[in-house]
C-alpha positions as a Python dict, from the first residue, in 0.01 Angstrom:
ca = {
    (1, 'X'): (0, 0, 0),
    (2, 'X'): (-51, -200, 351),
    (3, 'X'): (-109, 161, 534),
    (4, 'X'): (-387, 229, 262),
    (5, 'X'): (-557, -84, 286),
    (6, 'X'): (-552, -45, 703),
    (7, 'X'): (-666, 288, 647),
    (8, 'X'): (-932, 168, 424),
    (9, 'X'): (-1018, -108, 713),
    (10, 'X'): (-1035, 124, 984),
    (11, 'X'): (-1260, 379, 784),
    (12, 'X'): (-1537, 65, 770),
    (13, 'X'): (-1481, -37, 1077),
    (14, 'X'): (-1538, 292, 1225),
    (15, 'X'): (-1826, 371, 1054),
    (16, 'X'): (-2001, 11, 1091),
    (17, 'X'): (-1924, 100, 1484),
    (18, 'X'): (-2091, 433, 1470),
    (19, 'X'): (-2376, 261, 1290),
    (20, 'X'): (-2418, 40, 1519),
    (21, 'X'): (-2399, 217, 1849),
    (22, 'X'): (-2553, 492, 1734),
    (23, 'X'): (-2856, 413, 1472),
    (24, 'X'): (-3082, 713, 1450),
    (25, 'X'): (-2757, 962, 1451),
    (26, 'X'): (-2646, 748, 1150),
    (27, 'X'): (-2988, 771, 1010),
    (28, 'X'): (-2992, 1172, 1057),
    (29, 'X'): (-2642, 1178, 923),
    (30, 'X'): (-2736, 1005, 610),
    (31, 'X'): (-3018, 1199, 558),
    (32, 'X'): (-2836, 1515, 588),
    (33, 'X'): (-2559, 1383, 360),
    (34, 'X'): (-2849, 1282, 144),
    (35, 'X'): (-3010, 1649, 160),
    (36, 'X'): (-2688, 1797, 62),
    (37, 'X'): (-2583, 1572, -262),
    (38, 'X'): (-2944, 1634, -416),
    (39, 'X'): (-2891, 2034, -305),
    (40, 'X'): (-2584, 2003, -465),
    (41, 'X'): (-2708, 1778, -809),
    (42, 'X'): (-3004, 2022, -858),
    (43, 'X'): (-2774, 2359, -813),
    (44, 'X'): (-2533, 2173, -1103),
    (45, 'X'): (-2810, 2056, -1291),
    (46, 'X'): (-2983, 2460, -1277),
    (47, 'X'): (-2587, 2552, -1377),
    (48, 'X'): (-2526, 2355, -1652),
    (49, 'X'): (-2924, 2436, -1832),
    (50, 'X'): (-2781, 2798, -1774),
    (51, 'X'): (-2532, 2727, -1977),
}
């Protein structure tokens, strides 16, 4: 349980490093993460109207 909760610490305090070093490649990155969930929501939305 202690690795998992350092794990989970590290994870954040990667990613608020990134963020903060590097703002418009975090911006980009969200907005391709972004792109891809609502790709992804409307392909499972056409699949399951198919159904």
């Amino acid at each position: 349980m202690f690795v998992r909760r350092c794990g989970f610490l590290a994870c954040w305090l990667v990613l608020a490093l990134y963020v903060l070093r590097h703002p418009l490649g975090a911006a980009d990155t969200v907005a391709a993460i972004g792109g891809g969930l609502a790709a992804l929501a409307d392909a499972l939305a056409a699949f399951a109207s198919a159904l």
